[in-house]
N, C-alpha and C positions, 0 to 999 in steps of 0.2 A: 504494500500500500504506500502508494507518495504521500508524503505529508511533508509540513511546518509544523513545528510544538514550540513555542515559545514560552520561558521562562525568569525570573527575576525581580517580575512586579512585585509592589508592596506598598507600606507606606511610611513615606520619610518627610521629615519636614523642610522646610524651605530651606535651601542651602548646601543641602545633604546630595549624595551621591547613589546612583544604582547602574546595576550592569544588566542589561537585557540579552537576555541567547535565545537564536533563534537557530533549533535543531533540523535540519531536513532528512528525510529517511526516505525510501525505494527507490531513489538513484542518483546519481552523481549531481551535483549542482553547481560544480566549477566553470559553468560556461554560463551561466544564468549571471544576469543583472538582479541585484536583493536588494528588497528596501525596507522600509518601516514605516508605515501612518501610524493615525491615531486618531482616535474620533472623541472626543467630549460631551456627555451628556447634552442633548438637544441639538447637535449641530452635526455636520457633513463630516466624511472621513476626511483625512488631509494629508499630504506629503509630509513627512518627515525629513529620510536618508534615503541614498542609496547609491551603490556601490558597484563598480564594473567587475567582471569577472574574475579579472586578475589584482585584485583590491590596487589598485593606482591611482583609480578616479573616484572621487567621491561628491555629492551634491547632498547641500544642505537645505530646507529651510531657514528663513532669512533672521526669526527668532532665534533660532534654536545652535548659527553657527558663533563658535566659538567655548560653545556649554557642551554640544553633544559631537560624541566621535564614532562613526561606525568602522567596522571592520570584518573580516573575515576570514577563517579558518578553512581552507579548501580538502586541506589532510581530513579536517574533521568534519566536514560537510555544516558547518556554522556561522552563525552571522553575530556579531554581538554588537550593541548599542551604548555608549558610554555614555550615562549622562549624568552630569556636572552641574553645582551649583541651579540647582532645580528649584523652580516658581508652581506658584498654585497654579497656575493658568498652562503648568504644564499636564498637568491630571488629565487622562484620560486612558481606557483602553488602546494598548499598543498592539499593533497587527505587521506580522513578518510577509515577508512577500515573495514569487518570487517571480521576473517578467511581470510582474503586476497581473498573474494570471490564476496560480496557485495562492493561496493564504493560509496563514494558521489559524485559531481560534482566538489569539488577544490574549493578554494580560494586564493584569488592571495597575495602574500607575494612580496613585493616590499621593499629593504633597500637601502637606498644612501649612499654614501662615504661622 
């Protein structure tokens, strides 16, 4: 079975740090483009990250650069999200991707004031 399982979500407060992994499983994913949205209660899913196959290239959201770092593990078919110095207004379910075709199921990213 192909899948995304993402993992890391929680809740930290304003300022604090978490690391997002995004596992892929039934085949290889070293040639895929992976990204990461995120959707906020009551509103549209949204671009995050993402990343070229060979992690060289990377595209941020225009909030989010400089706080958040993606990357990725091709040995281990993974994607991880580093993010930094985090805002309430970053809260939302986080969703792996991959070609923006396959998705995981989300993890919830909750930050307090």
């Amino acid at each position: 079975q192909v899948q995304l399982v993402e993992s890391g979500g929680g809740l930290v407060q304003a300022g604090g740090s978490l690391r997002l992994s995004c596992a892929a499983s039934g085949r290889t994913f070293s040639s895929d483009v992976m990204g990461w949205f995120r959707q906020a209660p009551g509103k549209e899913r949204e671009f995050v990250a993402n990343i070229n196959s060979s992690g060289s290239r990377t595209y941020y959201k225009d909030s989010v650069k400089g706080r958040f770092t993606i990357s990725r593990d091709n040995t281990k078919n993974t994607v991880y999200l580093q993010m930094n110095s985090l805002k309430p207004e970053d809260t939302a379910v986080y969703y792996c991707n991959a070609n923006q075709k396959l998705w995981g199921q989300g993890t919830q990213v909750t930050v307090s004031s």
